[in-house]
Structures are given as structure tokens and as C-alpha cells.
N, C-alpha and C positions, 0 to 999 in steps of 0.2 A: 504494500500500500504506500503510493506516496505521501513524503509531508506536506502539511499543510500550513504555509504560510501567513505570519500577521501582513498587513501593509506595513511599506516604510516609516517612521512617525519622521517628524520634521526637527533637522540633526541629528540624525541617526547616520552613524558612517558606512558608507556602502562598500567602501573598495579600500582594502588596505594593500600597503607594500611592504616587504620584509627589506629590514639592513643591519649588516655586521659590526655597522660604524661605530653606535654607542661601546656593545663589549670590547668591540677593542680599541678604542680609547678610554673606557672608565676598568678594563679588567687585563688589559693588555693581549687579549686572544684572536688567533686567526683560526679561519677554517683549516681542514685539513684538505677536505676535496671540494671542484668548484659544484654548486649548487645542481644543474644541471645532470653532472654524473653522477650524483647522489639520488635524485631521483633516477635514474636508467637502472642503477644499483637494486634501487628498490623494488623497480617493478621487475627487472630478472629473477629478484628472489621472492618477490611476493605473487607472481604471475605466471 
């Protein structure tokens, strides 16, 4: 069964974007693999 969705209310954020920037300026951490081959990783082993 599919979900059933509320409407958007007003301000509510619709689209978010991921970045590594914060942690590694406040924790000093980098990735280890780029984004991309981390999911191809995933769906090899999950698929």
C-alpha cells in the first residue's frame, strides 16, 4: 500500500542537500570514498 501524504505546510523545506564541509572543519574529517561509489557499493551488495 502506498503512503499517504500530508500537503506541504508553508516553510516547510522541501529539498535538502548533503555536505562534508561542516565535519571537516569543526571535527577535522574527510571521506574515505567519493559519494557516488559509495552508493554503486551499496547497491552491489544490497541488490
Amino acid at each position: 500500500k502506498p503512503p499517504i501524504y500530508a500537503p506541504f505546510r508553508h516553510g516547510e523545506v522541501y529539498q535538502i542537500a548533503l555536505s562534508a564541509k561542516k565535519a571537516r572543519k569543526n571535527l577535522g574529517w574527510q571521506p574515505k570514498i567519493k559519494l557516488e561509489k559509495g552508493i554503486k557499493n551499496y547497491l552491489k551488495i544490497t541488490y
